[in-house]
C-alpha positions in Angstrom: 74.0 -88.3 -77.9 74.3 -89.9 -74.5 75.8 -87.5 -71.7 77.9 -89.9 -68.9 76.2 -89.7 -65.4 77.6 -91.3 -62.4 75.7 -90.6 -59.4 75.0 -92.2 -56.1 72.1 -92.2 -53.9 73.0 -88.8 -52.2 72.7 -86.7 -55.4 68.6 -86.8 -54.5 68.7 -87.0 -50.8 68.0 -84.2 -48.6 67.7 -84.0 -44.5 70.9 -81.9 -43.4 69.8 -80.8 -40.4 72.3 -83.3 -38.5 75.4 -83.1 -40.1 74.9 -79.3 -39.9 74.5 -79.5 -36.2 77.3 -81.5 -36.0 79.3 -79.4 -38.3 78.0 -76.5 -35.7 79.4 -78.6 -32.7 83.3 -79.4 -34.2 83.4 -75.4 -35.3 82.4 -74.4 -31.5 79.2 -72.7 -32.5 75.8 -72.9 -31.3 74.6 -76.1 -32.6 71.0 -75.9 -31.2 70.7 -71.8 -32.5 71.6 -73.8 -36.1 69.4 -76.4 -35.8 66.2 -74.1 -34.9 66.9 -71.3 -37.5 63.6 -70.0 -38.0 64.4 -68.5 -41.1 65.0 -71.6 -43.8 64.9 -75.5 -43.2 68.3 -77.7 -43.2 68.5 -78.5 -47.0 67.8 -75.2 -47.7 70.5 -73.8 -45.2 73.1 -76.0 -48.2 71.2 -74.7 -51.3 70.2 -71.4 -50.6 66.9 -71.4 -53.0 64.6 -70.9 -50.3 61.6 -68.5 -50.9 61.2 -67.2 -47.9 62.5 -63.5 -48.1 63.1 -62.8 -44.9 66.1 -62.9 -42.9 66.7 -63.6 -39.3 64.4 -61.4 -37.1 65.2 -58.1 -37.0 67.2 -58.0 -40.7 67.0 -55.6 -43.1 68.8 -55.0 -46.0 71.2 -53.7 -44.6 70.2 -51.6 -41.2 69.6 -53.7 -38.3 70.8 -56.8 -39.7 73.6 -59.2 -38.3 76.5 -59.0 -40.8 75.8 -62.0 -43.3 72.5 -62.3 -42.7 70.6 -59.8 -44.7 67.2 -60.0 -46.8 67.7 -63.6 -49.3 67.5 -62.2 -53.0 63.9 -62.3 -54.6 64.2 -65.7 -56.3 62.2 -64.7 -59.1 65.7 -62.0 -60.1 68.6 -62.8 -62.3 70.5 -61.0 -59.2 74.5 -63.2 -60.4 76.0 -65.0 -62.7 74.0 -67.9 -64.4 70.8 -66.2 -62.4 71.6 -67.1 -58.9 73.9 -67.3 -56.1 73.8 -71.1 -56.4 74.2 -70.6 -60.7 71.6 -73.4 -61.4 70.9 -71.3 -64.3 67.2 -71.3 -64.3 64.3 -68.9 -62.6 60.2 -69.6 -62.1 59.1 -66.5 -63.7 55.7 -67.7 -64.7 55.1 -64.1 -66.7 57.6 -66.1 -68.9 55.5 -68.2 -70.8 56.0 -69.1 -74.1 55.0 -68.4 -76.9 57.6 -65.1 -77.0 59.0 -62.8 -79.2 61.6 -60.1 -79.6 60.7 -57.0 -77.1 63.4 -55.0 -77.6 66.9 -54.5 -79.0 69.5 -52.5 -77.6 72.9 -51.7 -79.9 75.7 -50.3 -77.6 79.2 -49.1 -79.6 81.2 -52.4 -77.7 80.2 -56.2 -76.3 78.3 -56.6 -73.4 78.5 -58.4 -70.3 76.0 -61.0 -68.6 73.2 -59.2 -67.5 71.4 -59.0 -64.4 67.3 -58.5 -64.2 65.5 -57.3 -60.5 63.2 -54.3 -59.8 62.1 -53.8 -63.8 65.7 -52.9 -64.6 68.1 -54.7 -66.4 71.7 -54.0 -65.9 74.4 -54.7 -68.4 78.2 -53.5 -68.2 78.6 -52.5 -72.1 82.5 -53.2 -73.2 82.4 -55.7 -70.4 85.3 -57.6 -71.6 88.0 -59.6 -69.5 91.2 -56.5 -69.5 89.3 -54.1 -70.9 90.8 -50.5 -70.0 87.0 -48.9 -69.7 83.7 -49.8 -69.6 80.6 -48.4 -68.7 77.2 -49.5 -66.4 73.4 -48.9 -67.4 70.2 -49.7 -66.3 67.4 -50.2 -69.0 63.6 -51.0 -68.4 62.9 -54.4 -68.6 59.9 -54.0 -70.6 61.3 -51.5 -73.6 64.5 -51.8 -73.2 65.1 -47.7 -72.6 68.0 -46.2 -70.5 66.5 -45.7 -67.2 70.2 -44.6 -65.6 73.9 -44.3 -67.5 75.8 -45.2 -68.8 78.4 -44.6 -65.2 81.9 -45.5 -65.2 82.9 -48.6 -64.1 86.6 -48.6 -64.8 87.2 -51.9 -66.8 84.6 -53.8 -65.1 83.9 -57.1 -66.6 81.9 -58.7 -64.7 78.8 -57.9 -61.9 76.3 -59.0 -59.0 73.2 -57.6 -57.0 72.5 -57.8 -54.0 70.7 -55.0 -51.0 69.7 -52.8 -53.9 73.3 -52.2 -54.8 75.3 -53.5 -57.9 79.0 -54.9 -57.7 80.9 -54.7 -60.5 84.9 -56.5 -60.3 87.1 -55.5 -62.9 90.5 -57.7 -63.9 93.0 -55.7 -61.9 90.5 -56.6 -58.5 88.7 -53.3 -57.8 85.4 -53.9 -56.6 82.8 -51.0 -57.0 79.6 -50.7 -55.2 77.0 -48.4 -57.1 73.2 -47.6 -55.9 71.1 -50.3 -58.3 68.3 -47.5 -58.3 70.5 -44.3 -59.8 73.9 -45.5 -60.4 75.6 -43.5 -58.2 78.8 -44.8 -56.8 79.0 -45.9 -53.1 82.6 -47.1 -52.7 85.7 -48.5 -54.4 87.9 -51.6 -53.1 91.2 -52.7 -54.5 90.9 -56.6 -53.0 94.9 -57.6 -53.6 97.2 -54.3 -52.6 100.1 -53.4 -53.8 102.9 -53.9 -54.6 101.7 -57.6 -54.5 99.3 -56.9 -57.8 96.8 -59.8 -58.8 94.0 -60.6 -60.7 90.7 -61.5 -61.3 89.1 -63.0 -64.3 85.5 -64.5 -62.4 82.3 -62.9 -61.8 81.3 -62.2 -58.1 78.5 -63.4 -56.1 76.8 -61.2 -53.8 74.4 -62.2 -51.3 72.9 -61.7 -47.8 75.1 -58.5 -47.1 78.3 -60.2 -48.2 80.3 -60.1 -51.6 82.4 -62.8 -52.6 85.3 -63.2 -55.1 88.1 -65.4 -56.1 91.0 -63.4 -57.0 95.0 -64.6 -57.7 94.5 -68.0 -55.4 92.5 -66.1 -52.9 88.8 -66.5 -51.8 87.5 -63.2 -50.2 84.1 -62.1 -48.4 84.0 -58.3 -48.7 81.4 -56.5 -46.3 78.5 -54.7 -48.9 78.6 -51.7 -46.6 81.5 -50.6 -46.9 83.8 -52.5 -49.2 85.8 -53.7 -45.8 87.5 -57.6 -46.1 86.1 -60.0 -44.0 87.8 -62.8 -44.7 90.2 -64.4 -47.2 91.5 -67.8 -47.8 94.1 -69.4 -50.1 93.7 -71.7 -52.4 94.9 -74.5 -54.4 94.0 -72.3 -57.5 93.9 -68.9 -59.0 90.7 -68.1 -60.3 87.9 -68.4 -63.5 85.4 -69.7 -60.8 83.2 -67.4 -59.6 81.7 -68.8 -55.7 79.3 -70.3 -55.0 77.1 -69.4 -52.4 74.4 -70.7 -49.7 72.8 -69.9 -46.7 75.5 -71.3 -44.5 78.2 -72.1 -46.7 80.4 -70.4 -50.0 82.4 -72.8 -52.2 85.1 -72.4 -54.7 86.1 -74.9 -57.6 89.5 -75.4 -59.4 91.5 -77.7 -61.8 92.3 -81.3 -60.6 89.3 -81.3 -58.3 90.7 -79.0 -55.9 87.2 -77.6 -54.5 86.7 -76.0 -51.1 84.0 -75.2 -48.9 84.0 -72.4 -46.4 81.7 -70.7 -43.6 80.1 -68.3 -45.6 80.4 -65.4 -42.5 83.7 -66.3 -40.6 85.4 -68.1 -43.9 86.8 -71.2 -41.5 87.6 -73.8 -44.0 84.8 -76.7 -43.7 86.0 -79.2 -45.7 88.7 -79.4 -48.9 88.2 -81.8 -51.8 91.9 -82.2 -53.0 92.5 -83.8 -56.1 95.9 -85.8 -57.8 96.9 -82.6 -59.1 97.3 -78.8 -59.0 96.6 -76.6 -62.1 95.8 -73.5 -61.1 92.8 -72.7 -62.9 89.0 -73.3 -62.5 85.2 -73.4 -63.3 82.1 -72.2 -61.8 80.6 -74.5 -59.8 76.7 -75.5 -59.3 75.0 -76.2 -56.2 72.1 -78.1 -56.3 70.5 -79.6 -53.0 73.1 -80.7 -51.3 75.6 -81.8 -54.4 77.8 -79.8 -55.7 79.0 -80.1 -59.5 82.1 -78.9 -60.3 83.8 -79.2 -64.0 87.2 -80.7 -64.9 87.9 -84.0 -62.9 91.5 -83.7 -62.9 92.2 -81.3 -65.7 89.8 -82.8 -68.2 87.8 -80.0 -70.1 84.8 -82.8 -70.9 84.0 -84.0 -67.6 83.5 -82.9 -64.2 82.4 -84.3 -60.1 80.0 -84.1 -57.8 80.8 -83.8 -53.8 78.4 -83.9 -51.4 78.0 -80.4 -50.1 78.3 -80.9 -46.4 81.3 -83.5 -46.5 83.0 -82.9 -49.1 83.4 -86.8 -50.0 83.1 -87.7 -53.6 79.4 -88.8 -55.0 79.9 -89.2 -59.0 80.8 -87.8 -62.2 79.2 -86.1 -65.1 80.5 -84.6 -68.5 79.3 -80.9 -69.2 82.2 -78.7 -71.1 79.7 -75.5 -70.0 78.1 -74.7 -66.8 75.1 -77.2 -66.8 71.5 -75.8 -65.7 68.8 -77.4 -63.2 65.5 -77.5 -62.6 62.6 -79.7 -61.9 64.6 -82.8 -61.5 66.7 -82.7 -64.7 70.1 -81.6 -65.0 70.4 -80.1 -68.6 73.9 -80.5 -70.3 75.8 -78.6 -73.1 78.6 -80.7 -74.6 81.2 -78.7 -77.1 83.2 -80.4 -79.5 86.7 -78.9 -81.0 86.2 -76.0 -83.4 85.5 -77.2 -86.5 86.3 -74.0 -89.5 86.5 -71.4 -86.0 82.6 -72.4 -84.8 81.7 -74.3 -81.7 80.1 -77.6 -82.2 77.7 -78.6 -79.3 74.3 -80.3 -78.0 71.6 -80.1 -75.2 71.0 -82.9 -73.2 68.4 -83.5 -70.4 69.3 -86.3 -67.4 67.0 -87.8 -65.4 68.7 -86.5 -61.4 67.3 -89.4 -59.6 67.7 -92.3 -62.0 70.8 -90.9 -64.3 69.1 -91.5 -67.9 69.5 -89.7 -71.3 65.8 -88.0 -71.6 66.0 -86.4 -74.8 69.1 -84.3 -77.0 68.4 -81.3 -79.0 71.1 -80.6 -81.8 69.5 -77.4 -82.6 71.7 -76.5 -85.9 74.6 -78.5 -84.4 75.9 -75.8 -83.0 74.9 -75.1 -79.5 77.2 -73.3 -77.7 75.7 -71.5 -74.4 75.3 -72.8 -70.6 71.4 -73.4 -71.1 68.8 -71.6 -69.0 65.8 -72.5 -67.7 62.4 -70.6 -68.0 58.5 -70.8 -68.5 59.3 -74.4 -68.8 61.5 -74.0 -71.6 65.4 -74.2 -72.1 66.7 -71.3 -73.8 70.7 -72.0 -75.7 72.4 -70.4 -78.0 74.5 -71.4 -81.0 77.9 -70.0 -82.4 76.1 -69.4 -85.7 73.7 -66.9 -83.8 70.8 -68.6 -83.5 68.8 -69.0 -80.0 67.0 -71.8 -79.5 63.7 -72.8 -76.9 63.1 -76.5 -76.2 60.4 -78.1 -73.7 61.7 -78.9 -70.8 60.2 -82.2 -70.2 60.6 -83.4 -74.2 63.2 -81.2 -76.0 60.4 -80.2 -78.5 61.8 -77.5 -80.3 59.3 -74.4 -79.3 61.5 -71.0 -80.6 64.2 -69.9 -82.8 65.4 -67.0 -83.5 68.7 -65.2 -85.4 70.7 -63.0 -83.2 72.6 -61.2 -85.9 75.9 -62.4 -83.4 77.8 -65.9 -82.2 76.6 -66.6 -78.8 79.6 -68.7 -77.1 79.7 -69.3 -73.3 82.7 -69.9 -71.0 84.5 -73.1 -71.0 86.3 -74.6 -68.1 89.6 -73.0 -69.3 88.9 -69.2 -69.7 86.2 -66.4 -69.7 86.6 -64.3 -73.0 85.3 -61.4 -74.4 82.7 -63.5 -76.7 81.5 -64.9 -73.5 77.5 -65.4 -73.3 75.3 -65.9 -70.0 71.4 -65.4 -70.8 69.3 -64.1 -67.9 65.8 -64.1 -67.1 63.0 -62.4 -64.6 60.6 -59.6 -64.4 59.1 -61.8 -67.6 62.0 -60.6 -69.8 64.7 -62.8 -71.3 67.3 -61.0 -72.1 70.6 -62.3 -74.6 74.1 -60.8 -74.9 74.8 -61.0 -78.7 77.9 -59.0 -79.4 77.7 -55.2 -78.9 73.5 -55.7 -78.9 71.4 -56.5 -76.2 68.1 -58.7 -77.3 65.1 -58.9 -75.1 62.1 -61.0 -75.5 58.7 -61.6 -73.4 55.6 -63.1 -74.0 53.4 -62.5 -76.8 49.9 -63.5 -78.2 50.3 -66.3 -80.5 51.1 -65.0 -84.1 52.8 -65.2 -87.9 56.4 -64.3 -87.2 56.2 -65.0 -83.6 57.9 -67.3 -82.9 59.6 -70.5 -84.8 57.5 -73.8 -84.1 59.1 -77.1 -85.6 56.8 -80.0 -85.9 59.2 -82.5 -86.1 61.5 -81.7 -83.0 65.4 -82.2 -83.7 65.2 -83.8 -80.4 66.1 -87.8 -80.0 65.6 -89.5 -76.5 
């Protein structure tokens, strides 16, 4: 199954340090204090993957830092949606390896949300469903898969981030809570749109460096971790189902018809707007990677999507992913649906080749591949809407695991988050799956009968 790739030479270059600087210049800034950051080099001041944990001198976490500019999130943490504040959807956890097996499982009296892995916890919001009336937060061990804290009320929560040692959970009527990551206990509460204007919010927030960001009823909005205060909020060509995207230096939002924006991540100026033919309201997540950003639906088509470069805005090419693609390594790694065929999600994973655009390999899996893949231990991990997960080498799509879930793992789509909703997370050398109203986690293990699933003749097909 070929996936369509159209990409021009900027998809692999990197080298911002000028157009940031002059970015820095036509905003009024300091363009010579951006182009001598100390703390990350210019291509990493776009992506935001750097490795280097510290922050500007003199940041903390939180005390003695300049607003925005906290510690960066260990890297090797699922601390947001699709693992990172960039949702590339993969993680180097070399404790990861395979072969694994099933760790743990958890059984909770409703569905899960996506979880989030840092500081041998994982957090999980349990009846974390869009409009849910109630739901709960709780912290298990990584490594069992026991309650370590909870389950804490998080109103009807749906959705979280980390970020400072604190979590964020948004629910759909815009309250944002802050809770201590290490007990649970609740810090503050933050309605983002007032009344008696109402709104909503149906996208995950991002959190990072100090700062919390969410798109809520055609709003983008930076709220200050301290205290829950708004820094800044812009309107938008769209309403929301896209969680932001966020860098060192920059925090971008993606809706229908190619309406996708980029905004100073601390002051929230507008730095550039990618406007399409059209406005639909709607969105997806988008993914930075480098300096190109991907961003699904291409004028309101559900199968394809565009990338713009990250520091211009202008247009660099196209691509066809239905769910939020993963990256790593040099490959881009694709998840195509098809219609429902008898209810269940029809799909396949695809690995591309980033710098020349080719098909490396397809995994059917049982034809039913229905997850935004991640990337771990040099595996990619999917799941299907008959409840099987599957692991595939990275660099062949050898089929290396499989196991039944007991539950239909479905992701988002470009049109909606929904209760069945699956993201998979990894770090602290767990895995961790959302299958219904249980919570699976798997590690490494010694080699072994019932282990794992090898097939010797990979469903895999270059």
């Amino acid at each position: 199954m070929a996936v369509a790739w159209s990409c021009a030479s900027a998809c692999g270059r990197t080298g911002l340090g000028d157009a940031l600087v002059e970015g820095a210049t036509a905003r009024g800034e300091d363009a010579a204090a951006v182009a001598t950051a100390p703390d990350v080099d210019a291509t990493e001041r776009v992506a935001g993957n750097s490795s280097d944990a510290t922050a500007r001198p003199g940041a903390d976490a939180f005390t003695g830092s300049s607003l925005g500019w906290a510690a960066r999130p260990d890297p090797s943490t699922a601390s947001s949606y699709l693992v990172n504040s960039a949702h590339t959807g993969a993680i180097d956890d070399a404790t990861l390896m395979r072969p694994i097996g099933r760790a743990w499982s958890r059984a909770f009296d409703a569905p899960t949300s996506y979880p989030l892995i840092a500081g041998g916890l994982v957090y999980v919001i349990v009846n974390g469903v869009w409009g849910a009336s109630s739901s709960s937060l709780v912290a298990l061990n990584a490594t069992t898969g026991t309650n370590v804290w909870g389950p804490v009320d998080a109103g009807g929560a749906f959705a979280l981030a980390l970020d400072g040692g604190r979590l964020f959970t948004l629910d759909s009527d815009t309250h944002l809570r802050a809770f201590d990551a290490a007990t649970g206990q609740s810090i503050w509460t933050a309605t983002l749109i007032e009344p008696p204007y109402g709104g909503s919010a149906s996208a995950p927030p991002t959190a990072y460096r100090g700062i919390v960001y969410a798109s809520v009823s055609n709003t983008v909005m930076a709220v200050d971790e301290r205290d829950g205060s708004v820094l800044w909020k812009q309107t938008v060509w769209g309403s929301d189902i896209s969680a932001p995207t966020v860098s060192d230096f920059a925090a971008f939002a993606s809706y229908f018809c190619a309406q996708d924006y980029a905004f100073d991540r601390v002051s929230g100026q507008v730095l550039w707007h990618h406007a399409g033919s059209c406005i639909a309201g709607q969105g997806g997540t988008p993914m930075l990677v480098g300096n190109t950003l991907f961003t699904r639906d291409d004028c309101c088509s559900s199968s394809s999507g565009i990338t713009v470069d990250a520091v211009s805005g202008s247009l660099v090419g196209t691509f066809s992913a239905t769910l939020p693609p993963a990256f790593h390594g040099g490959r881009a790694y694709f998840v195509n649906t098809a219609s429902r065929v008898s209810g269940v999600v029809t799909g396949a994973l695809s690995a591309i080749d980033m710098a020349t655009g080719s098909n490396l390999w397809t995994f059917a899996g049982d034809g039913f591949i229905a997850t935004s893949p991640l990337v771990v231990g040099g595996c990619v991990y999917v799941g299907s809407s008959e409840g099987a997960l599957f692991g595939v080498a990275e660099t062949t799509g050898a089929q290396t695991f499989q196991d039944t879930t007991g539950a239909a793992l479905e992701s988002e789509s470009v049109l909606s988050i929904q209760p069945t909703d699956v993201a998979l997370a990894a770090g602290d050398g767990v895995l961790v799956v959302p299958a219904g109203s249980t919570l699976l986690g798997y590690a490494h293990v010694d080699a072994g009968p019932g282990v794992a699933t090898i097939d010797a003749s990979p469903s895999a097909s270059p």
